[in-house]
C-alpha positions in Angstrom: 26.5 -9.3 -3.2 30.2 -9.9 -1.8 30.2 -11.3 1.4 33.7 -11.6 2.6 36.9 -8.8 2.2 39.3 -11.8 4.8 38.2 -9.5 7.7 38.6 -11.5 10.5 36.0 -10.6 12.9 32.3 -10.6 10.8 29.9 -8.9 12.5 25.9 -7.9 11.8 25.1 -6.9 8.5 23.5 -3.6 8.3 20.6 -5.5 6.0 19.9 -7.8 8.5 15.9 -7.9 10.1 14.5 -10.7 12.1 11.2 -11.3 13.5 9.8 -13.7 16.6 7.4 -16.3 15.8 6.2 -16.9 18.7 7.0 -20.4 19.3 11.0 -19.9 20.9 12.3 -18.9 17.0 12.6 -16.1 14.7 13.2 -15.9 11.2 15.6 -14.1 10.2 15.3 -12.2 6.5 17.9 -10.1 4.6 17.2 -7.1 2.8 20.3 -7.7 0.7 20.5 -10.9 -0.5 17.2 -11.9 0.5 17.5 -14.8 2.6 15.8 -16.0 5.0 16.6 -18.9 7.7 14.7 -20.1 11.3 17.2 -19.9 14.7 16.2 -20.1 18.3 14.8 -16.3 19.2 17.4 -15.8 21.4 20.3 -16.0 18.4 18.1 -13.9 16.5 18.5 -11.0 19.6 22.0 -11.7 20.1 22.8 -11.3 16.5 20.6 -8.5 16.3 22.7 -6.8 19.0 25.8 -7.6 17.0 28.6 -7.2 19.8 29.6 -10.2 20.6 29.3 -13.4 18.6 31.1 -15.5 20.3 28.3 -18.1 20.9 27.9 -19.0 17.5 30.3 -22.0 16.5 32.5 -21.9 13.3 29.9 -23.7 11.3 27.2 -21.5 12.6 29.2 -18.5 11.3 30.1 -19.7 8.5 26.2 -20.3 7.6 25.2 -17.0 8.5 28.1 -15.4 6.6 27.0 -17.0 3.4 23.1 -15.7 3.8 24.8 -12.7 4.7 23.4 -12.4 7.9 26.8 -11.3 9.1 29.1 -9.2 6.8 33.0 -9.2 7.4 32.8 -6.0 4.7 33.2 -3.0 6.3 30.4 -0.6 6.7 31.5 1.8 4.0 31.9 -1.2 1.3 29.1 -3.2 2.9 26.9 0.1 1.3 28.8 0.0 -1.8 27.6 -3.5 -3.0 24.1 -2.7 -1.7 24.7 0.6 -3.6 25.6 -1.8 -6.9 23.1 -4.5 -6.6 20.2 -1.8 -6.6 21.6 0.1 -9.1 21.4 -3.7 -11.1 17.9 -4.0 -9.9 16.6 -0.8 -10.8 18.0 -1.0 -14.4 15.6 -4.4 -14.5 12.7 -3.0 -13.3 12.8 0.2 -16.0 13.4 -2.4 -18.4 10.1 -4.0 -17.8 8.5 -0.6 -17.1 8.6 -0.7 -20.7 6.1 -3.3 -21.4 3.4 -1.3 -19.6 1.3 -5.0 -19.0 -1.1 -2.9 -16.8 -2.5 0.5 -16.3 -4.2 2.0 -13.1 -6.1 5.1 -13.7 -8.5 7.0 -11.5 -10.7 9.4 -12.0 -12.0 12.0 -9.1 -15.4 12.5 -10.4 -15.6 15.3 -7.5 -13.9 16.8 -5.0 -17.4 16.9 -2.6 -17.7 14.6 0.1 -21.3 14.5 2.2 -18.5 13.4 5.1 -16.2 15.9 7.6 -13.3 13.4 8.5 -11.8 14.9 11.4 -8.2 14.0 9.4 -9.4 14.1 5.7 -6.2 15.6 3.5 -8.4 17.3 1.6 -10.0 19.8 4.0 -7.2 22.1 2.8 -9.1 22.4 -0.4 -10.6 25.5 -1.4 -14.4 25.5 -2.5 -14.5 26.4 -6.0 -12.2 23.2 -6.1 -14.9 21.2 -4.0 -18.0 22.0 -5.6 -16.7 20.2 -9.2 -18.4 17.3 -10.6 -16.9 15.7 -13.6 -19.7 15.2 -16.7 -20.6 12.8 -19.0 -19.4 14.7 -21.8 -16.0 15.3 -20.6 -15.7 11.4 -19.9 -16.2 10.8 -23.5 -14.2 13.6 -24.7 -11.3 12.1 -22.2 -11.4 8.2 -23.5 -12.0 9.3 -27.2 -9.0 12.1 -27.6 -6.5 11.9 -24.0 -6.6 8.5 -23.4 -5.4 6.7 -26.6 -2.7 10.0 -26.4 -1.9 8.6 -22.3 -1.6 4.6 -22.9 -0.7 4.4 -26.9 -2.9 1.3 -26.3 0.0 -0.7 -25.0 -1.5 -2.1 -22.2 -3.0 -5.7 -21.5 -5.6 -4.6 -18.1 -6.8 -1.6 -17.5 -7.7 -0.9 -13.9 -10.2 1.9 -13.3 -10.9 3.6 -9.7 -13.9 5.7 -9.1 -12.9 8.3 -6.6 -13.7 11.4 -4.6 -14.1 13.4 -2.8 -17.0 10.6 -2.4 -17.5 9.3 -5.9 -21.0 7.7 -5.2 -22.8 11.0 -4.7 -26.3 11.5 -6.9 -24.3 13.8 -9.3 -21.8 11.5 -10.3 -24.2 9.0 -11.7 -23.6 10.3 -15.1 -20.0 10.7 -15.3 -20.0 7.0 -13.5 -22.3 5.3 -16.3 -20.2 6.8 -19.2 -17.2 4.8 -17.5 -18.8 1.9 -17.1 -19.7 1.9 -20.3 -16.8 3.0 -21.9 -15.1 -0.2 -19.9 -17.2 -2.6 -21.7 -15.3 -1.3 -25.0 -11.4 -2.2 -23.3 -10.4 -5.5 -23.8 -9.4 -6.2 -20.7 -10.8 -3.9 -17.6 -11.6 -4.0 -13.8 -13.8 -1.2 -12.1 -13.2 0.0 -8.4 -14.6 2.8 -6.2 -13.3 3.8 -2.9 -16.5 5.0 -0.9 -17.6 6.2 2.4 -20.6 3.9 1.2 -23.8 6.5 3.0 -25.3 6.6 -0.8 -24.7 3.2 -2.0 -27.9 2.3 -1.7 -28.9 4.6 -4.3 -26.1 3.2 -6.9 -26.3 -0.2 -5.5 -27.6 -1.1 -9.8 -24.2 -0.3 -10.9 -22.5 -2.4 -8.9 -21.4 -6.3 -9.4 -19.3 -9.1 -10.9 -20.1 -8.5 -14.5 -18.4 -6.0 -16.9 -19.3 -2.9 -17.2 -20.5 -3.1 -13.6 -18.1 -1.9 -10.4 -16.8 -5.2 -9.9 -14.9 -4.4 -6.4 -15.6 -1.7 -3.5 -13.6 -0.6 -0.9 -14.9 1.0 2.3 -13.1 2.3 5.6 -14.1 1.9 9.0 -12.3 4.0 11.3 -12.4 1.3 14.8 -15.2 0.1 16.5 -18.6 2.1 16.6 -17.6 4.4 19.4 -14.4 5.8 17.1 -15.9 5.4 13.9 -19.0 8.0 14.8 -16.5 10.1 16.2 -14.0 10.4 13.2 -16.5 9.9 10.2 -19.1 12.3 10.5 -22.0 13.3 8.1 -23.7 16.8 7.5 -26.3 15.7 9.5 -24.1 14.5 12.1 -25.7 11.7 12.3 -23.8 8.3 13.1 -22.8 6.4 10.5 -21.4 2.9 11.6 -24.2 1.0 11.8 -25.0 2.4 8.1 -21.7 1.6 6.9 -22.1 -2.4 8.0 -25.3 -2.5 6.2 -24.1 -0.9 3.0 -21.6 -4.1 3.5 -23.9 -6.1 3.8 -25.6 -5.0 0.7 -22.2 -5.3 -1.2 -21.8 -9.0 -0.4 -25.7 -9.9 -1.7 -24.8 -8.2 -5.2 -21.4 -10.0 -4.9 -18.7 -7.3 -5.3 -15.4 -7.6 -3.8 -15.0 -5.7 -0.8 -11.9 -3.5 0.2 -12.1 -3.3 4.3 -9.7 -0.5 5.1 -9.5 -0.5 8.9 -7.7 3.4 10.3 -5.3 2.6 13.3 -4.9 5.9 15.4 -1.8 6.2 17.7 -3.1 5.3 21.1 -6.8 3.6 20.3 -5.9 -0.2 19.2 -8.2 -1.4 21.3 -10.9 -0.2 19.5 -9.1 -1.9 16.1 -9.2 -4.8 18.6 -12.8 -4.6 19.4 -13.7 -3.6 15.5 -12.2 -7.5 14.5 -14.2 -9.1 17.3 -17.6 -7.9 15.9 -16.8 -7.8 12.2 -16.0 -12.0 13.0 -19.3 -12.1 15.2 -21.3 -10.8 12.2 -19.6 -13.3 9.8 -18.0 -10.5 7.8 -14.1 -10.5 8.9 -12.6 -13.9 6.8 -16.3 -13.9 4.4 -14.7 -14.9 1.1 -15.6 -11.7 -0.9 -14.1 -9.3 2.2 -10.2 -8.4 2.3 -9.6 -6.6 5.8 -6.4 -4.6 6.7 -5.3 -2.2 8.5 -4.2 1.0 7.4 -2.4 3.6 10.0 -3.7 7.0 9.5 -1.4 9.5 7.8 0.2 10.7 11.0 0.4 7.6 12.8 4.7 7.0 12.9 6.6 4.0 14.5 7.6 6.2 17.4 4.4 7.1 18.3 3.7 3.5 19.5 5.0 2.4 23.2 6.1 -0.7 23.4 2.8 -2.2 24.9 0.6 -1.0 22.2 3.3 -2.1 19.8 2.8 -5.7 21.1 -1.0 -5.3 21.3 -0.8 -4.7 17.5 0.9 -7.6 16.9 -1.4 -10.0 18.8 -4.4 -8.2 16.9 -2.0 -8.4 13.4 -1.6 -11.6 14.0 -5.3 -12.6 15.6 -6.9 -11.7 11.5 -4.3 -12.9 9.8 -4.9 -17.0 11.4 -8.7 -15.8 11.2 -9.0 -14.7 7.6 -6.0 -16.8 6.3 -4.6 -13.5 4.7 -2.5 -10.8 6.8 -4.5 -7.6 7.1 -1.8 -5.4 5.3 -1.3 -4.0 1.9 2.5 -5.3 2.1 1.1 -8.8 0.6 3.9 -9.2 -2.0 6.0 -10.5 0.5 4.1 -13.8 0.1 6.3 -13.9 -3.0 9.2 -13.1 -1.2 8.1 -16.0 1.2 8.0 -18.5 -1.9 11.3 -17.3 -3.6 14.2 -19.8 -3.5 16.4 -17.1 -6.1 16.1 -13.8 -6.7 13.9 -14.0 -9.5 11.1 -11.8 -8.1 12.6 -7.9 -8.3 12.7 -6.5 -4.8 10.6 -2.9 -4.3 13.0 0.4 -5.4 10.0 2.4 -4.8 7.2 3.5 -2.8 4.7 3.8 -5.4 3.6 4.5 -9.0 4.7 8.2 -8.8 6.4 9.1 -12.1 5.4 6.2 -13.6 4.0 6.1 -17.2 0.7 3.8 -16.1 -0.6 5.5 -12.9 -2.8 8.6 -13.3 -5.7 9.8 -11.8 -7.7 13.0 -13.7 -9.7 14.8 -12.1 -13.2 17.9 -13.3 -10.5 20.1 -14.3 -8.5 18.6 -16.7 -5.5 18.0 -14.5 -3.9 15.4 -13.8 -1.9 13.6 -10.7 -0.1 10.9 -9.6 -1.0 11.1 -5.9 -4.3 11.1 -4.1 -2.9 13.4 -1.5 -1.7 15.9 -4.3 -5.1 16.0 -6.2 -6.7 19.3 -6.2 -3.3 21.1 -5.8 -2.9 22.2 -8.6 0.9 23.1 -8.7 1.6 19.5 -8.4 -0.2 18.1 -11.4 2.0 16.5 -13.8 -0.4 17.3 -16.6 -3.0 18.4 -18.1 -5.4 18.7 -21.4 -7.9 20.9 -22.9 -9.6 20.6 -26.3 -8.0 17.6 -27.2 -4.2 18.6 -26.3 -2.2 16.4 -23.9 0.4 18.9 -21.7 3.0 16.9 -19.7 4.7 18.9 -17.0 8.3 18.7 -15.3 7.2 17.1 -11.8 6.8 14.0 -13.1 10.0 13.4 -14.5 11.0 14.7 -10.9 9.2 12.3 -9.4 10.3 9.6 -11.8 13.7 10.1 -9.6 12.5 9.4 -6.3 14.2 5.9 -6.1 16.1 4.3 -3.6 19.1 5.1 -5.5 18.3 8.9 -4.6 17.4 8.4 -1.2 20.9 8.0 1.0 19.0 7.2 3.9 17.1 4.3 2.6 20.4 2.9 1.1 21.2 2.3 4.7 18.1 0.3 6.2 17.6 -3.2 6.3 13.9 -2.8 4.8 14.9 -0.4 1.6 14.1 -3.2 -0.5 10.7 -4.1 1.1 9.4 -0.8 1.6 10.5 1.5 -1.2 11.3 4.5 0.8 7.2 5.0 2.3 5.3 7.7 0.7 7.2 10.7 -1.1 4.0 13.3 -0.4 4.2 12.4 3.3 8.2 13.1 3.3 7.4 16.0 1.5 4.8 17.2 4.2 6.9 15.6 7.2 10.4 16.8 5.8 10.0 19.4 3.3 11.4 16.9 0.4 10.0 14.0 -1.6 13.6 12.7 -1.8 13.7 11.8 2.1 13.0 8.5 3.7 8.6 8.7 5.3 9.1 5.2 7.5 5.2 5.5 8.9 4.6 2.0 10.2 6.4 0.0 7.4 8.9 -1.6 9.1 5.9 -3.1 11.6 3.8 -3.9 8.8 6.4 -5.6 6.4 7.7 -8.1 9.5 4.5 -9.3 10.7 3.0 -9.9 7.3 5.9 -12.1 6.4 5.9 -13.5 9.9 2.0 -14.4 8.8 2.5 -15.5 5.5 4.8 -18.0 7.3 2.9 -19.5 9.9 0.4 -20.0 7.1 2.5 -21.8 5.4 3.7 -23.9 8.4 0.2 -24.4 9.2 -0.6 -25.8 5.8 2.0 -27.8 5.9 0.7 -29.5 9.1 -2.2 -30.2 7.6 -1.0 -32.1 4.4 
């Protein structure tokens, strides 16, 4: 990316992010060029602010200039080489797209849930929709005639999510034992199921480290027990915490790999904070076969979050990640971006898998869908099959286009090429158009898992 136009005065370049560490330094990190360096905190803030520069030395400019940290481009032509170097990057990534190494496909045995999640996205579902459980027969039918018609068999692992609704209820046990055994037959194949985990003591034989078993599990807790018995509720209306741990506990003696997605809710991180501090009191947060993180519920935006709570997330962020050696967010590639010395790792042009050709998930009906949130809607399938036909429809090549490079707004930010734009069906919802930027808690979550990753690393590195 050019760097210099012989403008005499540089100035902050629009890509440029920085975050504290805690210790009287920040490290700064590029979204363009994808540096990264370590300067006193204070530079970081003055830099950040952008208007005057004239504490920094020649040298010290001159540094910074190179990283790109500062720009002596214009705005305007600053965008332009951003606009360039993504269109480069994009052209790379569909390039390997090709290759198809791995396939993710889900299946939503039912759209019936034994829960009432105060927030659940699919209590907009009608109940003719609900009430469908996905049979033995039509697994077979799928695996012998769709999916060799879906994959062409050009794919080295095949990742397979059970899903719901809540997939673990009594009458999926059919539909769930035809999968498992139909995974025994792919050369390569992982088995997941994302559960609310009240009935897994009834599938609990289906579940464990060999093949053909459900190998991993992930299970949400909504806070501490107080928040979670308010927000997870059964028919029965009985609490369901204290269930939930056990059911976790029962995971860890058949030795599956556990999922612990944690809901933050605007306004309630102390009960996040008091969630971590019992979950390490009963040896489960940082047990070598759990992965904790924390996922903000759908509605949950940056701007919701006061400055106090923002800093109270932080300590918490931070608090798991030195606990469990891992940061407790699903923005963990930028451990890679960490360990890059060139740009040999491609930077994130999207969000997601939507409009890709190895992310499905097919659901009782026939249909099928590229979003969990879209599921059950059935204008927004991207296709379909009956007796043996495979139907493609036009929203998937629609979605295939929702790319930085069609999203003006995320051309501009300093975290496009971490975050991908945030979730198309939430901009959609939010802003009436997939093709508009959903920023949810991205830019919080992307700086303090690098910041993380790096104090691992520095901490390591004490140790050797």
């Amino acid at each position: 990316m050019k760097r210099s136009s012989g403008k005499k005065h540089p100035g902050t370049s629009r890509y440029f992010n920085h975050v504290e560490l805690g210790d009287g330094t920040s490290l700064l990190f590029n979204g363009a060029t994808l540096c990264m360096d370590l300067v006193p905190a204070d530079y970081a803030e003055r830099i950040a602010g952008g208007k005057d520069l004239g504490f920094l030395t020649a040298e010290e400019i001159g540094h910074l200039l190179r990283r790109g940290h500062l720009t002596d481009l214009p705005p305007a032509l600053e965008l332009e080489e951003f606009r360039k170097m993504v269109s480069a990057i994009t052209a790379r990534i569909s390039k390997a797209d090709t290759r198809q190494k791995r396939i993710n496909l889900s299946f939503i045995l039912t759209y019936d849930c034994n829960l009432s999640c105060r927030y659940c996205y699919q209590n907009s579902l009608p109940k003719e929709v609900k009430h469908a459980f996905m049979t033995g027969k039509f697994v077979d039918e799928f695996f012998t005639e769709i999916f060799p018609q879906l994959y062409a068999n050009k794919t080295r692992h095949h990742g397979l999510t059970l899903f719901g609704g809540e997939p673990l209820l009594p009458e999926n046990r059919e539909a769930i034992e035809k999968i498992l055994a139909w995974s025994k037959k792919l050369k390569s194949c992982s088995i997941n199921v994302a559960t609310n985990a009240s009935t897994l003591p009834d599938m609990i034989d289906l579940i464990g480290p060999d093949k053909g078993k459900i190998q991993s599990v992930q299970v949400t807790l909504d806070g501490d027990q107080l928040l979670h018995d308010q927000q997870r509720i059964p028919r029965s209306g009985k609490p369901t915490f204290e269930k939930t741990v056990a059911a976790l506990r029962m995971l860890i003696d058949r030795k599956a790999e556990i999922g612990l997605r944690t809901h933050i809710h605007p306004g309630k991180l102390e009960s996040a904070r008091s969630l971590t501090g019992y979950l390490k009191n009963e040896g489960l947060l940082g047990h070598p076969l759990v992965t904790f993180y924390f996922s903000p519920i759908n509605t949950f935006m940056s701007e919701d979050m006061p400055p106090e709570e923002r800093e109270l997330f932080f300590r918490i962020f931070q608090d798991v990640a030195a606990e469990t050696g891992r940061p407790p967010s699903s923005f963990v590639f930028m451990n890679k971006f960490l360990k890059m010395q060139t740009r040999k790792i491609l930077p994130v042009i999207r969000y997601c898998g939507l409009g890709s050709d190895t992310f499905h998930l097919v659901d009782p009906f026939g249909d099928i869908y590229q979003c969990y949130e879209d599921s059950g809607h059935r204008e927004r399938r991207v296709g379909s099959f009956a007796k043996g036909k495979l139907r493609h429809y036009a929203l998937k090549e629609k979605y295939a286009k929702r790319h930085l490079l069609n999203l003006p707004e995320c051309m501009k930010c300093s975290m496009a090429l971490f975050c991908g734009g945030g979730c198309p069906v939430h901009a959609r919802n939010a802003k009436g158009s997939i093709f508009k930027s959903h920023c949810h808690l991205n830019r919080e979550f992307i700086s303090q898992t690098l910041k993380a990753f790096y104090l691992q690393r520095t901490r390591m590195a004490a140790q050797a």
